[in-house]
PAZAPA-4460 file (N, C-alpha, C; in steps of 0.05 Angstrom, whole numbers, plus 32768, in hexadecimal, padded with zeros to 4 digits):
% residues 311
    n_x    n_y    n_z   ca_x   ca_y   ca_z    c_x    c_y    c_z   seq   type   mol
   8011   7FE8   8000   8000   8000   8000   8012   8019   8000     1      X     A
   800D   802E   7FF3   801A   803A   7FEC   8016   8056   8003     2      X     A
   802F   8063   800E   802B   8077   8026   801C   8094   801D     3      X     A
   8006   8097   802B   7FF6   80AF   801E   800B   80C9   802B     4      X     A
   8011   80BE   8041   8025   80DF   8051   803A   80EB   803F     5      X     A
   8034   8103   8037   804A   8106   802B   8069   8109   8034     6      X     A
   806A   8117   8052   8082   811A   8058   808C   80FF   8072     7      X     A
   8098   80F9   805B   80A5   80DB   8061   80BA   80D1   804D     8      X     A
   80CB   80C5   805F   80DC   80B4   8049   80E2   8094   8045     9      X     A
   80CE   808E   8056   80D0   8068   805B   80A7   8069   8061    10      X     A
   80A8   8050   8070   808D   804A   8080   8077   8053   8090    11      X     A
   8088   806E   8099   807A   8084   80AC   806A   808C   809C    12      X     A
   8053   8092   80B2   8038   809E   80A7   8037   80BA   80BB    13      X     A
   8050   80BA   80C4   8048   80D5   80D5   8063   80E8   80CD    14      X     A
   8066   80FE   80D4   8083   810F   80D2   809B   810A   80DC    15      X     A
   80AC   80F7   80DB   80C0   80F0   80F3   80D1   8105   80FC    16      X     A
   80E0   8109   8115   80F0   811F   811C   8109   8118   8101    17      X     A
   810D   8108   80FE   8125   80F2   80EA   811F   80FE   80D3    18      X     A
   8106   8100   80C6   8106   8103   80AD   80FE   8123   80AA    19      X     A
   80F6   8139   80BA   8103   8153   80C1   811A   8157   80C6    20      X     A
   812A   814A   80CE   8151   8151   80C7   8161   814B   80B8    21      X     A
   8153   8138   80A8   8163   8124   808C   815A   8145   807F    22      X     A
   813D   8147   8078   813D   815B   806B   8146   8175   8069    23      X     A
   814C   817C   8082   8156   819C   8087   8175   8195   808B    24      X     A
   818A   8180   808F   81A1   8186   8096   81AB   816C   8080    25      X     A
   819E   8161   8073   81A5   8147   805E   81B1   8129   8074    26      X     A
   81A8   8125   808D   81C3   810F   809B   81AF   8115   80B2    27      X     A
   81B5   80F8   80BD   81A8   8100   80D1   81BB   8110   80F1    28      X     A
   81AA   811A   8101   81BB   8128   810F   81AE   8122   8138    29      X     A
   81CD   8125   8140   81BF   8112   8156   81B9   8130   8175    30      X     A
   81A6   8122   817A   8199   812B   819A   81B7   8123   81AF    31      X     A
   81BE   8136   81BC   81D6   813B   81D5   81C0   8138   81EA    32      X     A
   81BB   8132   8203   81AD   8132   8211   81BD   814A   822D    33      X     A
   81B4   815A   823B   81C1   815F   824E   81AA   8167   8262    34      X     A
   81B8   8162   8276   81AB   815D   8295   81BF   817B   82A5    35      X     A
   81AC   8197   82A1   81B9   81AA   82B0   81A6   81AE   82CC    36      X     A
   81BC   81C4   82DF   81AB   81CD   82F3   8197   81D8   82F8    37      X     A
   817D   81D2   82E8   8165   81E4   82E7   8152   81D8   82FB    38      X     A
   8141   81EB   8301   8129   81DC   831A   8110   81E0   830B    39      X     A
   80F8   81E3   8315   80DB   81EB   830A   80D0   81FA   832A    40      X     A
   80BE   820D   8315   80AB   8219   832C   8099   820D   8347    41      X     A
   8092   81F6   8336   8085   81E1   8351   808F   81C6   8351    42      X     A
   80B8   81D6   8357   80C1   81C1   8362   80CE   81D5   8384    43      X     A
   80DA   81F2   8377   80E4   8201   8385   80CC   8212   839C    44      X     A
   80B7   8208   839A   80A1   821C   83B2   8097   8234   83A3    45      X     A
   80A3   823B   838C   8094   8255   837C   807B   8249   8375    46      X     A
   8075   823B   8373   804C   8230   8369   8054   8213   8372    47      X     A
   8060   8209   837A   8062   81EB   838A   8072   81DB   8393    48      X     A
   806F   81B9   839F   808A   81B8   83A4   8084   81A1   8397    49      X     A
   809F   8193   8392   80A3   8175   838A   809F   816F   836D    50      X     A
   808F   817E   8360   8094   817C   8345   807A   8169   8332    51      X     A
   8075   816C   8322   8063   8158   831A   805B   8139   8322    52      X     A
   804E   8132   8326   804C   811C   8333   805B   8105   832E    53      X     A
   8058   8105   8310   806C   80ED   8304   808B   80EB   82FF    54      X     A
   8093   810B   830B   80A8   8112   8303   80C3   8105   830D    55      X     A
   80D3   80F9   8305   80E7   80F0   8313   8101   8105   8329    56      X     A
   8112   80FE   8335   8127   8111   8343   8138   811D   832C    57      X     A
   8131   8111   8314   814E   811A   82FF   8139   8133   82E5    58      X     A
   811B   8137   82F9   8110   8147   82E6   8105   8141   82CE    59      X     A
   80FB   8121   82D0   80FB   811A   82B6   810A   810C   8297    60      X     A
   8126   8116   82A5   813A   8114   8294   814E   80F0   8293    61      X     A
   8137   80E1   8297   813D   80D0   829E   8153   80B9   8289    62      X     A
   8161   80C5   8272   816F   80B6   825C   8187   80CA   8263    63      X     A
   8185   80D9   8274   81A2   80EA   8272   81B3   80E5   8290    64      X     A
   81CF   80F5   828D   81E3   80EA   829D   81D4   8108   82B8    65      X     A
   81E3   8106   82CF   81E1   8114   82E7   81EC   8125   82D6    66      X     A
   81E1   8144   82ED   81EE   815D   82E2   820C   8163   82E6    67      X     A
   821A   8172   82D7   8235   8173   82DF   8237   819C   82D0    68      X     A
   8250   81A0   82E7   8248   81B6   82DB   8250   81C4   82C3    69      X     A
   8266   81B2   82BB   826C   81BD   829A   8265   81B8   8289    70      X     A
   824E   81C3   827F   8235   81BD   826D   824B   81BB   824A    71      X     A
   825E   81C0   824B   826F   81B8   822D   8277   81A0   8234    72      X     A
   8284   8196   8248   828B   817F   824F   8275   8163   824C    73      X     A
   8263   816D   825A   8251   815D   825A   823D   8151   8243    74      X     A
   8244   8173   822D   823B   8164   8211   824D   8156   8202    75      X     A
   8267   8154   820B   827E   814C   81F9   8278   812E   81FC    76      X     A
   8277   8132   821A   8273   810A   8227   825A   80F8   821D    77      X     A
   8243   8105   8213   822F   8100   820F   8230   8101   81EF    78      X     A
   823D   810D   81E2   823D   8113   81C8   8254   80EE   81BF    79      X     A
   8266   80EB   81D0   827B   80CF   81CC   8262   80BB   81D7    80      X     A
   8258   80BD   81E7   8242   809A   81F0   823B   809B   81D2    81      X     A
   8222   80B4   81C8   8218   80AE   81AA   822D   80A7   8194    82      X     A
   8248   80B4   818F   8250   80A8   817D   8259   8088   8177    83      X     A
   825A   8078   8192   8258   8064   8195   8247   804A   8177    84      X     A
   8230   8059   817B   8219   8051   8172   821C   805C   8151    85      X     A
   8221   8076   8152   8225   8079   8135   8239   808C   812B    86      X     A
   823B   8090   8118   8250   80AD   8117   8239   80CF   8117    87      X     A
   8248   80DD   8123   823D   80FC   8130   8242   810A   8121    88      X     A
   8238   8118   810B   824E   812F   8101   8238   8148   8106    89      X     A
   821D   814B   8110   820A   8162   8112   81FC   8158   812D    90      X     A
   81F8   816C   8144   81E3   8169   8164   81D6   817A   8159    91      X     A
   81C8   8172   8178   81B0   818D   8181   81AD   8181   81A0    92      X     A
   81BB   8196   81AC   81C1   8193   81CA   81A9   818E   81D7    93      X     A
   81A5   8183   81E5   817A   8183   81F1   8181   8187   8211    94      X     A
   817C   81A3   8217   8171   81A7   823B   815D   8195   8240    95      X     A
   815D   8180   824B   8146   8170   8252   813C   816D   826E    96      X     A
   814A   8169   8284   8149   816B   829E   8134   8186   82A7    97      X     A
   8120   8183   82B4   8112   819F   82C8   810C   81AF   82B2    98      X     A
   810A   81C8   82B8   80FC   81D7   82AD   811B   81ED   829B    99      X     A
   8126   81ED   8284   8135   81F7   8283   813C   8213   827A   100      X     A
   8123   822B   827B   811D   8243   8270   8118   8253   829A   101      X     A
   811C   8243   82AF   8113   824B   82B9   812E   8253   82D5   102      X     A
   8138   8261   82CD   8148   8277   82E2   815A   8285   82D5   103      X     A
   8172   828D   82E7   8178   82AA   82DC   8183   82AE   82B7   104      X     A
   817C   82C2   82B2   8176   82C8   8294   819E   82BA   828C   105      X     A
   81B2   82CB   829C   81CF   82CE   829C   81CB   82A3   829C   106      X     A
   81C0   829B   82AA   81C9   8281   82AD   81CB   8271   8290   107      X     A
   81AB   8275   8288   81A4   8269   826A   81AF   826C   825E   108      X     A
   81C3   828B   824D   81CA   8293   823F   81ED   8285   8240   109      X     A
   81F5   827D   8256   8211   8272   8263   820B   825C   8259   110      X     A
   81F5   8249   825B   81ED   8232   8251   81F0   8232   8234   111      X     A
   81DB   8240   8221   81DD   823D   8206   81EB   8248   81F4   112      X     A
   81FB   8264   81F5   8214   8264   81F3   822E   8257   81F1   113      X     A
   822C   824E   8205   823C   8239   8204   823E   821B   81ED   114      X     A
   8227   821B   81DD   822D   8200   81D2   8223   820C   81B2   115      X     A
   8209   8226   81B3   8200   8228   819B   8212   8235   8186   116      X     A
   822D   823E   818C   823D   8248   817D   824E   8228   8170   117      X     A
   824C   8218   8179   8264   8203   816D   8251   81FC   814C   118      X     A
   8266   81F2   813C   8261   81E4   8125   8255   81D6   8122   119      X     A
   824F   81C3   8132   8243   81A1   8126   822A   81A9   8139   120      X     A
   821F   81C4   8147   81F9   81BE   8155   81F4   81D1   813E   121      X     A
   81E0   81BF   813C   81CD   81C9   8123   81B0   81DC   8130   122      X     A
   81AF   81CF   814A   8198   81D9   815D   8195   81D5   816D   123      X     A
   818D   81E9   817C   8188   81E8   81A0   8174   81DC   81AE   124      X     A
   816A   81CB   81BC   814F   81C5   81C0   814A   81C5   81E4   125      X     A
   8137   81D8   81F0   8138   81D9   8216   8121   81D4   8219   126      X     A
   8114   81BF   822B   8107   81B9   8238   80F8   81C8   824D   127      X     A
   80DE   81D5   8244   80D8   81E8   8264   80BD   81E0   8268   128      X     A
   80AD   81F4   8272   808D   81F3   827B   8089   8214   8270   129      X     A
   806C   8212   826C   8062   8222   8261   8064   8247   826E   130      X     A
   8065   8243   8289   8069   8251   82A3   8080   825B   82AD   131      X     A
   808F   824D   8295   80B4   8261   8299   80C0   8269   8284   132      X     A
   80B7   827B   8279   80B8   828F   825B   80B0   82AC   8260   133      X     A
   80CD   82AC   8275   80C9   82CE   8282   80C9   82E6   825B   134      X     A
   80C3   8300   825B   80C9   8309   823C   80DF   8306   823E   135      X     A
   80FB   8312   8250   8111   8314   824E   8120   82FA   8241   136      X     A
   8113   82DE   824C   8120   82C4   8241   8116   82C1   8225   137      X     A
   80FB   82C4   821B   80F5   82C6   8207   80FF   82DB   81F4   138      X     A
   8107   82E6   81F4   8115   8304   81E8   812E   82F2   81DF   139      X     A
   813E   82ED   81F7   8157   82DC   81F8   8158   82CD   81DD   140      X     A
   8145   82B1   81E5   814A   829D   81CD   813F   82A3   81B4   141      X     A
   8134   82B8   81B3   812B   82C6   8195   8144   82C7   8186   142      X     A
   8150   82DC   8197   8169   82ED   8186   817E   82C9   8187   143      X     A
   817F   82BB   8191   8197   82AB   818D   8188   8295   8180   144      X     A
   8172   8297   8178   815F   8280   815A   8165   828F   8144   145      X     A
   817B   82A3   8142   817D   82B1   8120   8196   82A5   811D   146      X     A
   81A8   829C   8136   81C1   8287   812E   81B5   826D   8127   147      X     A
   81AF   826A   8137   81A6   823D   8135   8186   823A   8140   148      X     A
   817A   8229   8134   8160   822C   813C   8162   8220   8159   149      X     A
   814C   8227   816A   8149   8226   8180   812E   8213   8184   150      X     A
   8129   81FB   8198   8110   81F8   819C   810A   81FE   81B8   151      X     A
   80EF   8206   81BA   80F8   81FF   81E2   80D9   81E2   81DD   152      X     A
   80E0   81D1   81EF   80CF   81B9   81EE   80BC   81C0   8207   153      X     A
   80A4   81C8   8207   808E   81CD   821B   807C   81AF   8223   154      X     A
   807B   81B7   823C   8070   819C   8249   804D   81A0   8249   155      X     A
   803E   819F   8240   801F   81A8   823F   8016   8183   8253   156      X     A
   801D   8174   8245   8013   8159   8259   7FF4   814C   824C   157      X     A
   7FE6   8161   8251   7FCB   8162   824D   7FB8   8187   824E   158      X     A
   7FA8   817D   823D   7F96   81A1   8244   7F84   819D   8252   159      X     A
   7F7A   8183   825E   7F69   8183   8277   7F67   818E   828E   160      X     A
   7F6D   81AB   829A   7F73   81B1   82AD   7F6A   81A9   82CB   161      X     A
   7F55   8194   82CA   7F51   8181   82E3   7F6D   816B   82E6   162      X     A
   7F74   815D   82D0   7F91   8150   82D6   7FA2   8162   82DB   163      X     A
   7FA8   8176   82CF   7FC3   8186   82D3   7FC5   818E   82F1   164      X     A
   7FA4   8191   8302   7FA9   8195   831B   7FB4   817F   8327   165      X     A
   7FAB   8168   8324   7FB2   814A   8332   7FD3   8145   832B   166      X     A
   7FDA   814F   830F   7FFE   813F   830C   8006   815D   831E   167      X     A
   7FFC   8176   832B   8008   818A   833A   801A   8194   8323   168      X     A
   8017   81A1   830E   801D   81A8   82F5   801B   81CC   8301   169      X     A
   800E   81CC   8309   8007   81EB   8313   8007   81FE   8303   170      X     A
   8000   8201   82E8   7FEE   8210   82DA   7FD7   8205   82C2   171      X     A
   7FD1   8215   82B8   7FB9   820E   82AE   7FB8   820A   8291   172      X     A
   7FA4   8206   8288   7FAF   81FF   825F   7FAF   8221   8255   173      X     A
   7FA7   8234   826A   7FA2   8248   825B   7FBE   8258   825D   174      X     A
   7FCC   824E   826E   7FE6   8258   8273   7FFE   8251   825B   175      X     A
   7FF9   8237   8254   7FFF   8223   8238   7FFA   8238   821E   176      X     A
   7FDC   823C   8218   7FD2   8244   8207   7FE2   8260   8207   177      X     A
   7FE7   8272   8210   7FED   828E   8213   8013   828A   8211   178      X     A
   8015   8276   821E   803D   827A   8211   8041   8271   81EF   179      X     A
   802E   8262   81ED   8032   8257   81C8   802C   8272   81BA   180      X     A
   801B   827C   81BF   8018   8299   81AF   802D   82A9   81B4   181      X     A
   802E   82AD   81C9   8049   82BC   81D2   8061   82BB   81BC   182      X     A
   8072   829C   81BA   8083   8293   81AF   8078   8294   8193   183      X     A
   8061   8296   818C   805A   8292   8164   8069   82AC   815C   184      X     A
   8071   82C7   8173   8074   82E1   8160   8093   82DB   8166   185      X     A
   809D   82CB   816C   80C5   82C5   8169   80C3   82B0   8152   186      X     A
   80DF   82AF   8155   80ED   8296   813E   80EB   827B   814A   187      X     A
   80E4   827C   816B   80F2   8268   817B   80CE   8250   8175   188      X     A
   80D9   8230   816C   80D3   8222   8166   80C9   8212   8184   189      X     A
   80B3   8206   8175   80A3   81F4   819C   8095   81E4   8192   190      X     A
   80A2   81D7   81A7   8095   81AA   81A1   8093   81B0   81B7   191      X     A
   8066   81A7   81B3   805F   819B   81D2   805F   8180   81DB   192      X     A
   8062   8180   81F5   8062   8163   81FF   804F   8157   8204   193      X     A
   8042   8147   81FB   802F   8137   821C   802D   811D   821D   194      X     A
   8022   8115   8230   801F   80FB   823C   7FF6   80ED   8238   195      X     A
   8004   80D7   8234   7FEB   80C1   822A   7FE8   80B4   8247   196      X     A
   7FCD   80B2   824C   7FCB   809C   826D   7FD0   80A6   827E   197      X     A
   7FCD   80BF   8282   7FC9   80D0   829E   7FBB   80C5   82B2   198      X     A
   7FB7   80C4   82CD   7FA5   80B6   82D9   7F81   80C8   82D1   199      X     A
   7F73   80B6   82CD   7F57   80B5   82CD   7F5B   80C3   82B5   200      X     A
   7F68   80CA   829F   7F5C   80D5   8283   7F53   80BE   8276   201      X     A
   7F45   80BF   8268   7F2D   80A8   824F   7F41   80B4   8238   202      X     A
   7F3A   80A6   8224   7F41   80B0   820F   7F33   80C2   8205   203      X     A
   7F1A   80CE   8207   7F17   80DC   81FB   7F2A   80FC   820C   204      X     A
   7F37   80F9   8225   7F43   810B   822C   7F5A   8110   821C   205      X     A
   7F69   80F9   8214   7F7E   80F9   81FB   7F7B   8109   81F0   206      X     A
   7F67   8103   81E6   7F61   810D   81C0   7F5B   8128   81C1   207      X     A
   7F4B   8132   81DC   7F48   814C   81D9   7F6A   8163   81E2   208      X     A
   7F6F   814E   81F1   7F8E   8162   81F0   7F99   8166   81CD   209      X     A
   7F9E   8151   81C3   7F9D   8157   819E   7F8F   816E   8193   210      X     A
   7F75   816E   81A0   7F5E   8187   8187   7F5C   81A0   819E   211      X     A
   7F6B   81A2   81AF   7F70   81B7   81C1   7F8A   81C3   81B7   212      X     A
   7F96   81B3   81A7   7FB1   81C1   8196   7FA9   81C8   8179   213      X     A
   7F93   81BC   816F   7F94   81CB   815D   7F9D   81EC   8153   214      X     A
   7F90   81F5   815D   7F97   8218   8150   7FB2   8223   8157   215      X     A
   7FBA   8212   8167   7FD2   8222   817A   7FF5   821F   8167   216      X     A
   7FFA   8232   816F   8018   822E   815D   8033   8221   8165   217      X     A
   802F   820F   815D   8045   81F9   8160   804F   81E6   8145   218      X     A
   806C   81DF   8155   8077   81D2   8134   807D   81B6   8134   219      X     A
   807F   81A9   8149   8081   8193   8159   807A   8186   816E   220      X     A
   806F   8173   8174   8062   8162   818E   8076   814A   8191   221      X     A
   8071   813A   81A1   807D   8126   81B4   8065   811C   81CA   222      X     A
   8052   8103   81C6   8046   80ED   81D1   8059   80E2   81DB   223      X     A
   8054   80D9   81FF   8060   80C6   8214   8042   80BD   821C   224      X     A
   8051   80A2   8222   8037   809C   8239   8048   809D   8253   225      X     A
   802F   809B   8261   8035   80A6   8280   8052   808A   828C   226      X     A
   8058   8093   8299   8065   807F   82AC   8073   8082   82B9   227      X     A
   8071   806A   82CD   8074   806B   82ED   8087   8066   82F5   228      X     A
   809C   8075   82FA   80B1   8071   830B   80BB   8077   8325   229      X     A
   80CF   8064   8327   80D1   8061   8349   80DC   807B   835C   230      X     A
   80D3   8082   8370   80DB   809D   837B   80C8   80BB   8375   231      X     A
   80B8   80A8   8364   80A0   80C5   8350   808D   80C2   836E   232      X     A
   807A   80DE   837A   8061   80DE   8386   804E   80C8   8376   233      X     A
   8047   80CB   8358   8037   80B8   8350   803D   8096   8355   234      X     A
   805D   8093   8355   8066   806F   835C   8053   8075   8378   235      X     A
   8056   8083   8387   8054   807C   83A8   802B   807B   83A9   236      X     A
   8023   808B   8398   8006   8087   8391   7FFB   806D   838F   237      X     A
   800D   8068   8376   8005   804D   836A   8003   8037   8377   238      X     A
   8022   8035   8383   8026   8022   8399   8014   801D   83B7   239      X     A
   8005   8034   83B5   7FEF   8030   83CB   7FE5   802B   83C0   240      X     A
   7FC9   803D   83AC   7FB7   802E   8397   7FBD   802D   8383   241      X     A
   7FC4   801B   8377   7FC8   800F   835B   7FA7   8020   834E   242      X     A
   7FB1   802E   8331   7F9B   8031   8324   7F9A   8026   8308   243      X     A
   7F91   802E   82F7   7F8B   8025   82E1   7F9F   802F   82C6   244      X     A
   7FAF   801F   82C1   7FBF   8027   82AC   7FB8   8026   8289   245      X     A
   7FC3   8033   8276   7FC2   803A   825D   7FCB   801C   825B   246      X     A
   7FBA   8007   8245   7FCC   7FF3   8239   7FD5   8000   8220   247      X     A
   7FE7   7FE2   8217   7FFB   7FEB   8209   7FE1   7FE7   81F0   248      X     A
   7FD0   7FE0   81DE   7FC7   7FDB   81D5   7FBB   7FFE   81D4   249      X     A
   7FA8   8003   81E7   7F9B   8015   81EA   7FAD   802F   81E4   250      X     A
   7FC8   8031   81E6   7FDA   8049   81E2   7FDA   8054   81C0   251      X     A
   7FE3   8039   81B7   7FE5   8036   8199   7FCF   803B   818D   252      X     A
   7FB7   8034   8196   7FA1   8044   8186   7F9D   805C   8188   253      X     A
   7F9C   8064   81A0   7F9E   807D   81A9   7FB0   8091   8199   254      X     A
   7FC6   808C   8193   7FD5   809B   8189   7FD2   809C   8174   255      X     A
   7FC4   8084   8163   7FC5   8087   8140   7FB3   80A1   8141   256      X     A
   7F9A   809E   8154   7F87   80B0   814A   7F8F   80CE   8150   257      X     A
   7FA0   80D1   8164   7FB4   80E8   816D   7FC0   80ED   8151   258      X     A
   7FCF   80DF   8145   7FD6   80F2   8134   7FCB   80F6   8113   259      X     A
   7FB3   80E1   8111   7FA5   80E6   8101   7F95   8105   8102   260      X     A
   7F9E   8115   8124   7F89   8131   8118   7F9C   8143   8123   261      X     A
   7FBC   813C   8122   7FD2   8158   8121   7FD8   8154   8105   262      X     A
   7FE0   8178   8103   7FDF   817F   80ED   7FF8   816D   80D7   263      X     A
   7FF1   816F   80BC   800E   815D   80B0   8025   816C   80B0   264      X     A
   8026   8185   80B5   8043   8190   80B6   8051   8191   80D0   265      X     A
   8044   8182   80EC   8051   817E   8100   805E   816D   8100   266      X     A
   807A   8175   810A   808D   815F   8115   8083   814E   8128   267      X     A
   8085   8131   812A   8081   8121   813E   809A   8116   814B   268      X     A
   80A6   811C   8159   80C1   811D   816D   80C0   8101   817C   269      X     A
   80AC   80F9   8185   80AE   80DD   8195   808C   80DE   8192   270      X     A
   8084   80C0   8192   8076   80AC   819E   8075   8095   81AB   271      X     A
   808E   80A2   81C6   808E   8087   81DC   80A2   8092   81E5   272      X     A
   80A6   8089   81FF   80C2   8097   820E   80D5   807F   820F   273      X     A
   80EA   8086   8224   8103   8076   8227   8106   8076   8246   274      X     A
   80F3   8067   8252   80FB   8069   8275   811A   8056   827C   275      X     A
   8121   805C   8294   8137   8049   829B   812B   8033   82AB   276      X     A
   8132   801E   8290   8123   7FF9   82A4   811F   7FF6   82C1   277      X     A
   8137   800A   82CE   8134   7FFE   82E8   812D   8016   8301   278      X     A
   8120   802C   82F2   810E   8044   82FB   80F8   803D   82F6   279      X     A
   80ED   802C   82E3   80CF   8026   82DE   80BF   800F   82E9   280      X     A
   80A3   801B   82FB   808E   800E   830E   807D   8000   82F1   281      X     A
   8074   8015   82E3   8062   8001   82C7   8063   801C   82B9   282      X     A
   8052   801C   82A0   804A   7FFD   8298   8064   7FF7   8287   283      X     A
   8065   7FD9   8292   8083   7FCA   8278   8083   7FCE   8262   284      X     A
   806E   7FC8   8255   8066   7FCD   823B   807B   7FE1   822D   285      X     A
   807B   7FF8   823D   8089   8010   8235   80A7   8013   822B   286      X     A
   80B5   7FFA   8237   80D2   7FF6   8229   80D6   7FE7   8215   287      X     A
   80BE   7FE1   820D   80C0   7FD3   81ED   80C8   7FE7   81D2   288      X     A
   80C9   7FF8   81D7   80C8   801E   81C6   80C5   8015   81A6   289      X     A
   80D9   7FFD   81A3   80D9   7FF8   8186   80BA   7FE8   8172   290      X     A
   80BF   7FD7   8186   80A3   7FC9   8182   8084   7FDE   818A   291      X     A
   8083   7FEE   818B   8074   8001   8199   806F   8015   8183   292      X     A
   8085   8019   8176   807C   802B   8159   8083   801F   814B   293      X     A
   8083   8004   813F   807F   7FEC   812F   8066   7FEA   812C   294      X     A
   8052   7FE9   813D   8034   7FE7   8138   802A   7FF9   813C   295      X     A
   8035   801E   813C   8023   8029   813A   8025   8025   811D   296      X     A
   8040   8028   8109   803C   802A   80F7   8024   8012   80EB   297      X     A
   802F   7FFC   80F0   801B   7FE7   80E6   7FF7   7FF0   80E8   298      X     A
   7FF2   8005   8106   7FD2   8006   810C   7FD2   801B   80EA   299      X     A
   7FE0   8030   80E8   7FD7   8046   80DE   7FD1   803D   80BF   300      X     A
   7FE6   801F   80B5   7FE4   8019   8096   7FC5   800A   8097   301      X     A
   7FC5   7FFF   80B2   7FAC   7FEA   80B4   7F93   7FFF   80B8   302      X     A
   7F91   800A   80BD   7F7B   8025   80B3   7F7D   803A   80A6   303      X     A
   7F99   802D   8096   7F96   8047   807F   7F98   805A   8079   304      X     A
   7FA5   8069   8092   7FA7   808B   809A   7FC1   8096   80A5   305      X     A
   7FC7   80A6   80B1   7FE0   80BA   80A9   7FD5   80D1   80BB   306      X     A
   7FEF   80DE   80C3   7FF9   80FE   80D1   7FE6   810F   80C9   307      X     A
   7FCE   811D   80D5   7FBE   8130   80C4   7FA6   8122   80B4   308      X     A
   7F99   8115   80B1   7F87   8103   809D   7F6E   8116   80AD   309      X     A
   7F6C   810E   80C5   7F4E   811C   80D1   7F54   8145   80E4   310      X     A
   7F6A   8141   80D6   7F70   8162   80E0   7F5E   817E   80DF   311      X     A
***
């Protein structure tokens, strides 16, 4: 059967991050991971403590090394594990850990400075929340997206704002909604995040986080499903009452129809995460990653549809 998506270069029926950098840089080009000193608002007592519910001690950042403080060093070391695996000749450094737009302006700029001037990053990519995009920081990564493009990766989760109270997310979708506009009048580029299997969302809660993005300006998303790891408020939840988890079955549909209604010119960055085997309570299912987008592709040929079809 022949692929109706047009932007693709193999079996994908969706946009891959892969086949957005074959095209813009000809090769593929690899993700640096770094784990800096950043905190979040409701981890530090400014709107809460402890951090999202599911959040791990490392912020999330659970594929990357501890922080260290020579953020060149630390991409150098991280840049040799990947070449292992393949040869490197183009990054894109990723702030991934906490919230990374969120303290002093001098700090960030020490941070990205530091790496967006070298040859081989093609692009910058920082991890934050919607609620730490002072203008001054935004002003910032404007003017330094006319060197190297910039993304910052926003955590949205869900637009349900009854869950966002429960994961202690501590703001609201309208807070979401108002930084994407914000950022549509810069250069600076945004992939939202969220999570599948929240506690007590149905699917139809899914789907409406999808058609709650419609209008909004964004260039890229990234689907996780939820999961439980050890030392999270949610493990210690669970572990009292066990609740009802996302099957693996149930994810994969879920998601075909997810991206059956984002737009076709969005990047799709991930559909599935990368927990550490021996941080993860459930569901197992979840370290299969390969086999996991093996059948989405297979659901989407088996009904026929593609990135954007019901957009």
């Amino acid at each position: 059967m022949q692929n109706p998506y047009e932007y693709s270069l193999d079996n994908k029926r969706y946009q891959t991050f892969n086949y957005y950098l074959k095209k813009t840089y000809g090769e593929k080009v690899a993700k640096v991971i770094l784990d800096l000193d950043f905190t979040c608002p409701n981890r530090d007592g400014t709107k809460g403590l402890g951090g999202c519910i599911y959040c791990s001690a490392r912020g999330s950042g659970d594929t990357s090394a501890l922080f260290k403080n020579d953020i060149v060093k630390q991409y150098q070391d991280n840049k040799k594990i990947m070449e292992r695996k393949w040869p490197v000749k183009y990054t894109i450094p990723y702030f991934q850990s906490f919230s990374n737009t969120y303290g002093p302006l001098e700090k960030i700029k020490g941070y990205v400075e530091s790496l967006i001037f070298r040859d081989e990053v093609k692009e910058l990519s920082l991890a934050t929340r919607a609620d730490c995009l002072s203008d001054e920081v935004i002003a910032y990564l404007d003017d330094m997206s006319h060197f190297k493009p910039i993304w910052l990766e926003i955590g949205l989760q869900t637009s349900n704002d009854d869950t966002a109270k429960f994961i202690n997310r501590c703001h609201d979708f309208s807070v979401f909604k108002k930084a994407l506009w914000r950022l549509a009048k810069t250069n600076i580029k945004v992939c939202v995040h969220i999570i599948n299997g929240l506690p007590f969302e149905k699917e139809d809660d899914m789907l409406k986080t999808i058609d709650d993005l419609h209008d909004l300006p964004y260039q890229a998303l990234k689907i996780h499903c939820l999961q439980i790891l050890k030392g999270t408020r949610l493990a210690e939840m669970y572990n009292r009452e066990p609740f009802s988890l996302i099957s693996r079955k149930q994810y994969i549909e879920i998601v075909v129809r997810q991206l059956e209604r984002v737009c076709k010119d969005v990047i799709i960055e991930r559909l599935t995460g990368d927990p550490l085997k021996d941080d993860l309570i459930a569901p197992l299912w979840v370290l299969n990653k390969t086999t996991i987008l093996n059948d989405i592709d297979k659901l989407m040929v088996k009904y026929d549809t593609y990135q954007g079809k019901f957009f």
